[in-house]
C-alpha positions as CSV (number, residue, x, y, z in Angstrom):
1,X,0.0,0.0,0.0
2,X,1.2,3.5,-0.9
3,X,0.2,6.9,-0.6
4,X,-1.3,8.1,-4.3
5,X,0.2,11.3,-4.2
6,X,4.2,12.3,-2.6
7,X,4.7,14.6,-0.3
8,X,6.8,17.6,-1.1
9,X,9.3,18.8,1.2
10,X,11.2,22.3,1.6
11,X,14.8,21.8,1.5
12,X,16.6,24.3,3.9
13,X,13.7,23.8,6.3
14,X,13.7,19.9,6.2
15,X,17.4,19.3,5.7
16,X,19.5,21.8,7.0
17,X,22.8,21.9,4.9
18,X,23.1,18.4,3.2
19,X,26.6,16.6,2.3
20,X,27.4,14.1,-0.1
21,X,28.9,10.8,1.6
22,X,28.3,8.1,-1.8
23,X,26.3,5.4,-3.2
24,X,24.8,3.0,-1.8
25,X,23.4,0.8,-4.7
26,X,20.8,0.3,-7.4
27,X,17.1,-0.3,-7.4
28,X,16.5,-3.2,-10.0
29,X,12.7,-3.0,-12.1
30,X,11.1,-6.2,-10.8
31,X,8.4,-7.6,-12.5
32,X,5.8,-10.2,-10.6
33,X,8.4,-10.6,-8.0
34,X,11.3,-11.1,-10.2
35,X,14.6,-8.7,-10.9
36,X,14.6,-7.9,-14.9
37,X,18.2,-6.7,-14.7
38,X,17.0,-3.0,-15.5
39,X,18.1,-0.2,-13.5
40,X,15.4,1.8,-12.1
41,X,17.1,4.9,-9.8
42,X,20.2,4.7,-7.2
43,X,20.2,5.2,-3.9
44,X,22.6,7.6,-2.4
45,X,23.8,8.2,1.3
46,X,23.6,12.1,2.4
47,X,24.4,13.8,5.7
48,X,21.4,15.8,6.9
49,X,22.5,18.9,9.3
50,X,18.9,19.5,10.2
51,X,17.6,15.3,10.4
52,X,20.9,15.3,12.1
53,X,21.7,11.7,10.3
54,X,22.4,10.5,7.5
55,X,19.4,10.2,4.5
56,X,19.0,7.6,2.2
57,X,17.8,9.3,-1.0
58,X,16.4,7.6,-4.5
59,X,17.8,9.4,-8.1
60,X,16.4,8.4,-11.2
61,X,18.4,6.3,-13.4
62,X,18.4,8.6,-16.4
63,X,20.5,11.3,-14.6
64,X,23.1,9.4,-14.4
65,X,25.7,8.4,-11.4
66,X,26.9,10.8,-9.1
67,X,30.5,11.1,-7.8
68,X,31.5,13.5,-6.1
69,X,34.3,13.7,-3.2
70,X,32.4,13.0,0.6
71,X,31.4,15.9,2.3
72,X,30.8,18.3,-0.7
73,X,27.6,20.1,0.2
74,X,24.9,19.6,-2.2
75,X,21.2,20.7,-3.1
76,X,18.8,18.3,-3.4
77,X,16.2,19.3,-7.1
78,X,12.4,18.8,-5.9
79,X,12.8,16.2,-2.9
80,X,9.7,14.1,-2.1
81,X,8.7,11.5,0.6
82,X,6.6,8.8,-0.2
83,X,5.4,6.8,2.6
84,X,4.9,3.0,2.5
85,X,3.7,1.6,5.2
86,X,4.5,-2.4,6.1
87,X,1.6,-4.1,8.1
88,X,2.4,-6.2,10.6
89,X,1.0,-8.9,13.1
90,X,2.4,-6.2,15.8
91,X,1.8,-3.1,14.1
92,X,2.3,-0.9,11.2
93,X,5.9,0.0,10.1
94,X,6.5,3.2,8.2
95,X,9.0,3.6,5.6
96,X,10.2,6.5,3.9
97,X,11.4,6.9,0.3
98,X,13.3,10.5,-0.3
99,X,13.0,10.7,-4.2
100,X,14.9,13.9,-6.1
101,X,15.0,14.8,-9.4
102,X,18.4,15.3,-9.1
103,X,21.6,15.8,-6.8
104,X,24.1,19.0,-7.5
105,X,27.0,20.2,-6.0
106,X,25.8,23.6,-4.3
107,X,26.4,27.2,-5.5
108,X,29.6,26.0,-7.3
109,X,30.5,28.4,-9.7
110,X,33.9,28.1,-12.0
111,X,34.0,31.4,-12.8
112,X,33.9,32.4,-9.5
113,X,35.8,29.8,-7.7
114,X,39.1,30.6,-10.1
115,X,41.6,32.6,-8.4
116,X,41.7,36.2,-10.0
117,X,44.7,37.6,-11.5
118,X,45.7,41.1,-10.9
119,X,45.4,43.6,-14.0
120,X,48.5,44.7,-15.4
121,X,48.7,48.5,-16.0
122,X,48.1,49.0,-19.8
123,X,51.2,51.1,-21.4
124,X,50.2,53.7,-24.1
125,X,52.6,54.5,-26.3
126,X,51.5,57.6,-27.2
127,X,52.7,58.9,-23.3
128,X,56.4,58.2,-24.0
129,X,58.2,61.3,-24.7
């Protein structure tokens, strides 16, 4: 059983500053309970300031793998929970899926993270006497 629609999550208020730690695997398509071998999304672990823990979130396969070096901070592209909730004899168990669209390295700029250079003085030659 799962909920019909996801619920969508602010990111600064829910996370908190979030760093990249790695992958943790792939989610296979299964079909009537068997694994076809087809890559559906990958699961990534991230460090949560405000969850204070780490978060297990879900990328879709078509964005392709992310590597980047543990701890760069990231920004998670329109994070969702779905909820699916595992019936019990004792209880119900709750689990929660973090889907994004995508992962990215946050506010990285090349142009702004190159070291500037210092203008050299421009010599006109019409000054020269």
């Amino acid at each position: 059983m799962r909920l019909n629609e996801e619920i969508v999550i602010d990111n600064e208020k829910t996370f908190g500053e979030v760093k990249f730690i790695g992958a943790v695997g792939e989610v296979m398509k299964r079909v009537d309970g068997e694994t076809t071998g087809d890559i559906t999304s990958r699961r990534y672990n991230l460090k949560s300031s405000n969850q204070e823990r780490v978060v297990t979130v879900y990328v879709p396969v078509a964005v392709g793998e992310k590597n980047f070096p543990p701890n760069t901070v990231v920004e998670l592209v329109n994070p969702s929970i779905n909820i699916i909730p595992n019936v019990q004899f004792s209880g119900v168990q709750l689990n929660w899926l973090v889907n994004v669209d995508d992962i990215k390295p946050k506010n990285v700029s090349t142009r702004d993270s190159a070291p500037k250079q210092p203008e050299k003085p421009q010599e006109h030659n019409g000054d020269k006497k």
